[in-house]
Structure formats: structure tokens, C-alpha cells
Phi, psi and omega in degrees: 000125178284159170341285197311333172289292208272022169300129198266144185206166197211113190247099170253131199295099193122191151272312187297151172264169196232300170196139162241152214166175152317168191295323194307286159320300185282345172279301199302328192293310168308304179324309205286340198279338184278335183294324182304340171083049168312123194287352196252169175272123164335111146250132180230125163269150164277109179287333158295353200234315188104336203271147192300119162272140149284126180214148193259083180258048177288128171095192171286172166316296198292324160306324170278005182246318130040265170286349172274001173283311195274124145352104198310168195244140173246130187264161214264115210234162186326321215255359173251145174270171179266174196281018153255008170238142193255159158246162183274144176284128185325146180238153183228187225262313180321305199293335183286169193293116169283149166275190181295135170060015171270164190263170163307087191266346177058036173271167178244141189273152144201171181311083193268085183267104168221193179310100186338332156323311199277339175297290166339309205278322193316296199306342165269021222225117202291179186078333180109155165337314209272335179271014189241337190264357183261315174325299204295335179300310182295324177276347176277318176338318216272307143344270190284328213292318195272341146319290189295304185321314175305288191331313199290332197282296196306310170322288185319303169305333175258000168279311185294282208294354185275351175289281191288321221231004197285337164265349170312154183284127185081065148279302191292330182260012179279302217279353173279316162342293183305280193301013166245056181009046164249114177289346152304305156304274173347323186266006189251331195256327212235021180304322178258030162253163199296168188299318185293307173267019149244011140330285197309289193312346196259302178331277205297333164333299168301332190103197204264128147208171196305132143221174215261144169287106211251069184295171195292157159281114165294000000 
């Protein structure tokens, strides 16, 4: 199954969840509930993001899943060449005159701007500029990494409620809640929100994890 099919989404009837699961299942889970005629408007979220895909469920099964196959199309802009113009291959660190026994790394040359100051200091820093500026990339990852992952769960969580939640009662102190991390006060404001979606929002809340493909209870 490609990337794009097995995008974990989450589709709601509704206030209800209709299902969460890959994209595949759930753009197919939507179709049948709208030929059924389901009275509420449909929404399917991106769990990574919170935010609504728009899906083209026009035709048979094998059409939608079909166009949910192909790859988004980038339209050909000032800064791409066209598929009749050749280019030179980029050239990087790799592609350069090696010394004995250094290894292949597959690094990329780009543009780097900064202060004369940061030039300075780089230049007292053994190994050279590109290796002291790649340490420094790693320790903010190994650092900064759980900090962003909070950000991005908070972001996903606060997309999903602006989708679905924005007239529920404690919307405006749920989402202050959220961006203060007190997960307590937050499960206090969505308490008297419907169940499912305050399942999602505690999800998503949480950050990226496995969840079981959760179809609606008839």
C-alpha cells in the first residue's frame, strides 16, 4: 500500500466517528455512508496534521481509490525546469576530491548565511564550519525533538477542534488549555462535548500513535 493510501485519517459523521483507520479504508468508509444518506456533513481529518482532506469521491470504489493513488501534481513554476530542459547535477561534498579513507556521506552543498561573529567563532572550532554546524543540527534534534512533537500534537489538536468544535460550550479556554499544556484543565472544558470528539482531540493531543481501526457503533 503507498504512503498516500495508508495516511492514517480519521472520518467524522458529524459529532461521530465514522472511522479511523488508513486513507483508503476511510475515503471508501465515507463514500458508502454519504450513498446512504447520511444526514450530517462528513469530515475526514489527517492525524498528523488535524486538518480536513478534501477527497473526490466521484465513481466506483476502484476510481477512488485510483485517484487517491496518484501522486499530488506540482505545476511547473519559474523555479522548475520543464521535462525538455536539461540540467547540470547538483554538485555537493560528496561528488569532490576526497582525502584518503574519508568516506562517502552523501552530504549537500547549500547556501548558508550568517553574521560575521558566527563565521568567526565557527573558524576557532575544530573539524571545520560544515562539521561543527552538522553537530550542532544534531544536538538541537536530539534536544528540541520532544518540544516539537508537543508543538505539532498541539497544532493537529487545535486544527481538528476548529474544524468540528468551534461552537461547542469552553471552546475558546479548551484551546488556551491545550496551548498551555495543562492537560487537565483541557479534559475539564470538553468535558460536556460529544464523546468521540473528545476521544480525538486527548489523541491527537497526545502526539503520533498506533490506533486500531475504530469504526462508528451502529
Amino acid at each position: 500500500m503507498s504512503d498516500l493510501l495508508s495516511k492514517p485519517c480519521t472520518a467524522f459523521d458529524g459529532h461521530y466517528l465514522l472511522l479511523s483507520g488508513p486513507l483508503v479504508e476511510v475515503a471508501l468508509a465515507v463514500k458508502a455512508a454519504t450513498e446512504n444518506g447520511s444526514s450530517h456533513a462528513i469530515l475526514v481529518f489527517d492525524d498528523a496534521t488535524g486538518r480536513v482532506i478534501d477527497l473526490d469521491l466521484r465513481g466506483s470504489k476502484v476510481d477512488v481509490v485510483e485517484r487517491l493513488s496518484q501522486p499530488p501534481r506540482s505545476p511547473v513554476g519559474r523555479h522548475r525546469p520543464s521535462a525538455d530542459e536539461t540540467s547540470e547535477p547538483a554538485q555537493d561534498e560528496s561528488s569532490g576530491p576526497r582525502g584518503r579513507g574519508r568516506p562517502k556521506l552523501g552530504v549537500v552543498a547549500r547556501e548558508v548565511t550568517l553574521l560575521p561573529r558566527h563565521w568567526e567563532w565557527l573558524a576557532t572550532q575544530p573539524g571545520g564550519a560544515s562539521a561543527v554546524l552538522r553537530r550542532l543540527v544534531d544536538d538541537a534534534r536530539r534536544n528540541g525533538g520532544a518540544r516539537q512533537q508537543k508543538r505539532v500534537a498541539q497544532e493537529a489538536a487545535y486544527q481538528f477542534m476548529l474544524a468540528i468544535a468551534g461552537d461547542l460550550p469552553g471552546y475558546e479556554e479548551a484551546t488556551r488549555s491545550l496551548f498551555a499544556d495543562d492537560r487537565a484543565k483541557l479534559e475539564q472544558w470538553i468535558a460536556d462535548w460529544p464523546h468521540d470528539v473528545q476521544s480525538h482531540v486527548l489523541r491527537l493531543a497526545s502526539g503520533p500513535q498506533d490506533h486500531p481501526t475504530s469504526p462508528r457503533a451502529e
